[in-house]
TIVEX-391137 format. One record per residue (C-alpha): residue number from 1; residue in one letter; x, y, z. Coordinates in nm, 3 decimals. Layout:
N
NUM,A,X,Y,Z
...
***
This chain:
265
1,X,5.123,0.487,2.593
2,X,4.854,0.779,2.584
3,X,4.496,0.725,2.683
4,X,4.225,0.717,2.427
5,X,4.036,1.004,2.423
6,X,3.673,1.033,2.308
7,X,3.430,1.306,2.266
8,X,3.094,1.371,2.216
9,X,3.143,1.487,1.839
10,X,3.317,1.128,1.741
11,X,3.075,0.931,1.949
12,X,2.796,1.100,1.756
13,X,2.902,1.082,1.407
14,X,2.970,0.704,1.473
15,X,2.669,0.645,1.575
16,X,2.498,0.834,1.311
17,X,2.749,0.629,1.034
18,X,2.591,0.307,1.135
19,X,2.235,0.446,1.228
20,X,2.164,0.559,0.868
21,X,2.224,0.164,0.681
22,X,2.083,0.049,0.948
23,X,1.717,0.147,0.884
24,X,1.746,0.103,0.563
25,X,1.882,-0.290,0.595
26,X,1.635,-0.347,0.873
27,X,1.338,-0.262,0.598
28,X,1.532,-0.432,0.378
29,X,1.536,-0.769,0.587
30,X,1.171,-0.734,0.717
31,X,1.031,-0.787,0.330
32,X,1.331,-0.939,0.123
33,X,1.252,-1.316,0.026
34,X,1.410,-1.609,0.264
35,X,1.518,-1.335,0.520
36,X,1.206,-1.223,0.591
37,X,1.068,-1.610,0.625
38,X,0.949,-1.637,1.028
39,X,1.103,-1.935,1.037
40,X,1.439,-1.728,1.075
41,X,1.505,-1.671,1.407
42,X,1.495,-1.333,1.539
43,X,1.871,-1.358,1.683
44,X,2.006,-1.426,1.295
45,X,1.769,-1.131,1.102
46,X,1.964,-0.871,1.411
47,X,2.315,-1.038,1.337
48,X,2.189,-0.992,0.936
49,X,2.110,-0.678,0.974
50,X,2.390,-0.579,1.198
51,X,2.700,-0.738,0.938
52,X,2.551,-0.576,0.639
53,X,2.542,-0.209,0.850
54,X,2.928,-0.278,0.969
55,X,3.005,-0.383,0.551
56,X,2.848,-0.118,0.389
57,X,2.806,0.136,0.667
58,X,3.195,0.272,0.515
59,X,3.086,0.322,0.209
60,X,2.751,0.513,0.324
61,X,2.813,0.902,0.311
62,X,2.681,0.997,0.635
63,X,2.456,1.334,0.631
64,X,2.602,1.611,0.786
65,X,2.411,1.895,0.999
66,X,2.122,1.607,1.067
67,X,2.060,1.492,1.361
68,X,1.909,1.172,1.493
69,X,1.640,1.315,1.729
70,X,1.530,1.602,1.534
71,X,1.211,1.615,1.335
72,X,1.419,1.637,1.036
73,X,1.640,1.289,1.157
74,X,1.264,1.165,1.260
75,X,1.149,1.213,0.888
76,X,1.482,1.074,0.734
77,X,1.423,0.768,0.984
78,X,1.067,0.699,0.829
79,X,1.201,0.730,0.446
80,X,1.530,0.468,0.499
81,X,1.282,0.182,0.614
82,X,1.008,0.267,0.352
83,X,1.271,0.249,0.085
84,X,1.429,-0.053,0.256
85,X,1.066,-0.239,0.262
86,X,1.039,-0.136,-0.086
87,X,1.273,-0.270,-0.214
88,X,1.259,-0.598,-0.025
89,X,0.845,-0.582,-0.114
90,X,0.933,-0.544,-0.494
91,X,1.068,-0.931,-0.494
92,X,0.842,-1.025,-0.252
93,X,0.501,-0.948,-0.414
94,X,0.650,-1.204,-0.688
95,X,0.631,-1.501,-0.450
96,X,0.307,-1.374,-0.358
97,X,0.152,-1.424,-0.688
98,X,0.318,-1.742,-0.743
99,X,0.104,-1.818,-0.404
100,X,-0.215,-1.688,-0.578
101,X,-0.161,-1.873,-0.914
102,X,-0.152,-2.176,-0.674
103,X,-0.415,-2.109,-0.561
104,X,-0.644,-2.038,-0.906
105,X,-0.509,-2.343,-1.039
106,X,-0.635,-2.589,-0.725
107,X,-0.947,-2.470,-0.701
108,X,-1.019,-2.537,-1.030
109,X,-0.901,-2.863,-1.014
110,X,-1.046,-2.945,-0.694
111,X,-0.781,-2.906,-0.458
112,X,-0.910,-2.668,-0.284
113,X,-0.944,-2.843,0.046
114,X,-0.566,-2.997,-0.010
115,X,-0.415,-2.721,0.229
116,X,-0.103,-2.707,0.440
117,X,-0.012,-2.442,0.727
118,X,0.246,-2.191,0.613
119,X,0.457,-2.073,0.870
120,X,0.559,-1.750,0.668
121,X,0.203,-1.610,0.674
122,X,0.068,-1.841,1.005
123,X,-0.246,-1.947,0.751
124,X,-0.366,-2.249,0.568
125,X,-0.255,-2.254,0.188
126,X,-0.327,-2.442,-0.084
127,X,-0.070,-2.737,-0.183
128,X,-0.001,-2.649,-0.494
129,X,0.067,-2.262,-0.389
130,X,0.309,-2.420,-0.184
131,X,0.460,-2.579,-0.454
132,X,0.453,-2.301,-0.687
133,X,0.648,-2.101,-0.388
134,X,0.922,-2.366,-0.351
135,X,0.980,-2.346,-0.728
136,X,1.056,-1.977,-0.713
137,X,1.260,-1.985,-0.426
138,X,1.471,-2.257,-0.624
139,X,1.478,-2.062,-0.915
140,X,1.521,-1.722,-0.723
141,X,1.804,-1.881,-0.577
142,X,1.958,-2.042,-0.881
143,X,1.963,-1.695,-1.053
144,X,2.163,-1.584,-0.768
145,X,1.865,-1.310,-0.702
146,X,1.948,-1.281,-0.305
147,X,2.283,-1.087,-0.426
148,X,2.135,-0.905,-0.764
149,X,1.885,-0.789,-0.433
150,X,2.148,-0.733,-0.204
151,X,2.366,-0.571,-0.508
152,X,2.081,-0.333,-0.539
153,X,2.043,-0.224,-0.180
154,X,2.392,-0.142,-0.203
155,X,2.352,0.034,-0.480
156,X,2.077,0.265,-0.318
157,X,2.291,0.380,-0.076
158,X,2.431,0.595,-0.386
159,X,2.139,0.628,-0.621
160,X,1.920,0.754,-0.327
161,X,2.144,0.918,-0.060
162,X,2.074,0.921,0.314
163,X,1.828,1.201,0.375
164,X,1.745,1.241,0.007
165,X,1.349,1.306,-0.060
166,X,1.209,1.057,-0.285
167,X,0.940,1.146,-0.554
168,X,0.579,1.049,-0.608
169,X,0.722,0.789,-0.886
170,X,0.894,0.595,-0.593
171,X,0.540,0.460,-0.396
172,X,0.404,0.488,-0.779
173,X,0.618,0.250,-0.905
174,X,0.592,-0.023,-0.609
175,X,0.181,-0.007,-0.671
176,X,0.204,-0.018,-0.997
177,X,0.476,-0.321,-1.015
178,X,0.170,-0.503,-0.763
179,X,-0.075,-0.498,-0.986
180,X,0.121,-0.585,-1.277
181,X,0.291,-0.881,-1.108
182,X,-0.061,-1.004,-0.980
183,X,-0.144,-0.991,-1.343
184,X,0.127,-1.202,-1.430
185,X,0.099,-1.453,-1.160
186,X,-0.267,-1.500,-1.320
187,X,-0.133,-1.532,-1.670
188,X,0.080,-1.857,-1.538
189,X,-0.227,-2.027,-1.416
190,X,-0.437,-1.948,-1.645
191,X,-0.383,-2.216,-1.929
192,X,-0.453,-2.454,-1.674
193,X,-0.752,-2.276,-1.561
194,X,-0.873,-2.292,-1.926
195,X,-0.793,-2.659,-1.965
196,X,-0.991,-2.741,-1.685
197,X,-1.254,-2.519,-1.725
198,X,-1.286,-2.763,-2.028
199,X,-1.275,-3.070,-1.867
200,X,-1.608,-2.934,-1.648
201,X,-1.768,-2.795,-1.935
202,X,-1.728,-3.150,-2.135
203,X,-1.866,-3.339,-1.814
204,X,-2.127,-3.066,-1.804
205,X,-2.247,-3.219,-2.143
206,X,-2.185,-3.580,-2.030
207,X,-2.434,-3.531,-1.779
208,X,-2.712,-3.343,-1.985
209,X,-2.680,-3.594,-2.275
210,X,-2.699,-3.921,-2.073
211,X,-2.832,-3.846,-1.688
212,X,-2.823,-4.168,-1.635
213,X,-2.485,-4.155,-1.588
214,X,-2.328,-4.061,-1.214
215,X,-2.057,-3.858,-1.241
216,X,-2.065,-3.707,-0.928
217,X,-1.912,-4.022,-0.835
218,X,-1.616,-3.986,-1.087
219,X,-1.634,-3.629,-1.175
220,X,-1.400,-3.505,-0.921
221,X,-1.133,-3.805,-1.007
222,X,-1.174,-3.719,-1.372
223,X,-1.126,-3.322,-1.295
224,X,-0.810,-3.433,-1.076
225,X,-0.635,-3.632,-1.298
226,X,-0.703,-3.398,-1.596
227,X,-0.567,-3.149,-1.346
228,X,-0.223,-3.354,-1.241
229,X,-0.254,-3.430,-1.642
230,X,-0.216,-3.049,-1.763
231,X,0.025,-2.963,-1.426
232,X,0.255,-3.228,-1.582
233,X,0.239,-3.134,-1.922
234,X,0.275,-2.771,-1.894
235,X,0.553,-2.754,-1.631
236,X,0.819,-2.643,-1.825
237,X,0.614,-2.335,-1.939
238,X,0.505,-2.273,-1.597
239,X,0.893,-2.268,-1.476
240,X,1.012,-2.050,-1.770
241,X,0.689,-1.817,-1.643
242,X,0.809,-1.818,-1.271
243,X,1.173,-1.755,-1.385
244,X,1.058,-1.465,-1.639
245,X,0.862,-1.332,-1.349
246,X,1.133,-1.270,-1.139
247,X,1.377,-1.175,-1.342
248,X,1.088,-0.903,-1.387
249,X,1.088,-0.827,-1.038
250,X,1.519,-0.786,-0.972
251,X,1.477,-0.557,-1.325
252,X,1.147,-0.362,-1.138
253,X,1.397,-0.350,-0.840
254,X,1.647,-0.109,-1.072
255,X,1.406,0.079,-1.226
256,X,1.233,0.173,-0.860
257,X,1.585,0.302,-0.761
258,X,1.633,0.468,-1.078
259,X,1.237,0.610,-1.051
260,X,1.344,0.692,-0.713
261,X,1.620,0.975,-0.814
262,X,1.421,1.074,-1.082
263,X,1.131,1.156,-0.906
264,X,1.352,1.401,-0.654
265,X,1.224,1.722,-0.630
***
């Protein structure tokens, strides 16, 4: 039986195989949706990370003539996690403005002070921002978006090769995408917003036209129930909004890649 024999040339381009993915996967997992959440331990994001750099790592084309510690490897090292957290930040932002739509909509309503501790962000949000999160995760999860996402990380590996410069349309299109998702997150709230602004405006005339009347004693349980009333009401538009919205976001997630190569210099 003859010994196996290693050498400095195989060690390195194994290492440099697996090195590559793995920046990109470990920006990847630090902003994607549900493996991003801090309520996944540390020891299962590494063992994430890890099994999608042994799957995909032979299917990477490795750069040849860079190397790891050079200022050129250095600068290739900084580009794989930016376009890993991009990608994962794309999707992300989404749940973010389903947070902030939350948000809008209870302190209209008066739910402001209705807050519960979420452990992604270690800070007090409002209930119904929670709830508005748990409905996208459902539907995110429903539309199979984790392996669309995963699909297009994947995907990247070919569209944007290792050590590839990306354009000014790359960081152009993940600003962009945040202010237009933002916008849309404020669009699903806002016929609530609207109803309720109503509701205030009509006890705002209550008031002037008989003062006798106390309705700061049943003001806020009219403006609550109107609020539950209009939640109720309107949640099947507000789930084909969240839906549409990220659907948006996986399509935004193609186009960055696609931005990506066509930005190249």
């Amino acid at each position: 039986m003859q010994p196996l024999t290693l050498n400095a040339a195989d060690v390195s381009m194994w290492v440099s195989r697996m090195w590559w993915p793995t920046l990109r996967i470990s920006g990847f997992v630090l902003t994607a949706p549900a493996a991003s959440e801090m309520v996944v331990p540390r020891l299962v994001k590494i063992v994430l990370i890890l099994a999608l750099s042994f799957l995909l790592g032979p299917l990477v084309e490795a750069p040849t003539g860079l190397s790891i510690f050079s200022a050129a490897g250095m600068l290739a090292a900084v580009l794989e996690l930016l376009i890993g957290v991009s990608i994962g930040m794309v999707v992300q932002l989404t749940f973010e403005a389903l947070v902030f739509a939350g948000q809008s909509i209870s302190l209209t309503m008066g739910l402001g002070f209705a807050t519960l501790v979420d452990p992604q962000r270690g800070a007090q949000v409002p209930v119904l921002g929670q709830m508005f999160m748990i409905f996208g995760t459902l539907i995110y999860l429903s539309l199979n978006g984790h392996l669309m996402l995963l699909g297009a990380l994947a995907e990247s590996f070919h569209t944007l090769p290792i050590g590839a410069h990306i354009g000014q349309d790359f960081l152009l299109s993940v600003v962009l995408w945040g202010a237009r998702v933002f916008d849309t997150g404020l669009l699903i709230a806002l016929p609530a917003v609207i109803a309720l602004v109503i509701v205030n405006l009509a006890l705002g005339v209550v008031t002037r036209a008989a003062p006798q009347l106390n309705l700061f004693g049943i003001g806020f349980t009219i403006t609550l129930l109107s609020g539950f009333f209009v939640l109720l009401s309107g949640l099947d538009g507000i789930l084909s909004g969240i839906a549409a919205l990220i659907n948006s976001a996986l399509m935004a997630v193609s186009d960055l890649i696609g931005a990506s190569v066509a930005g190249a210099p």
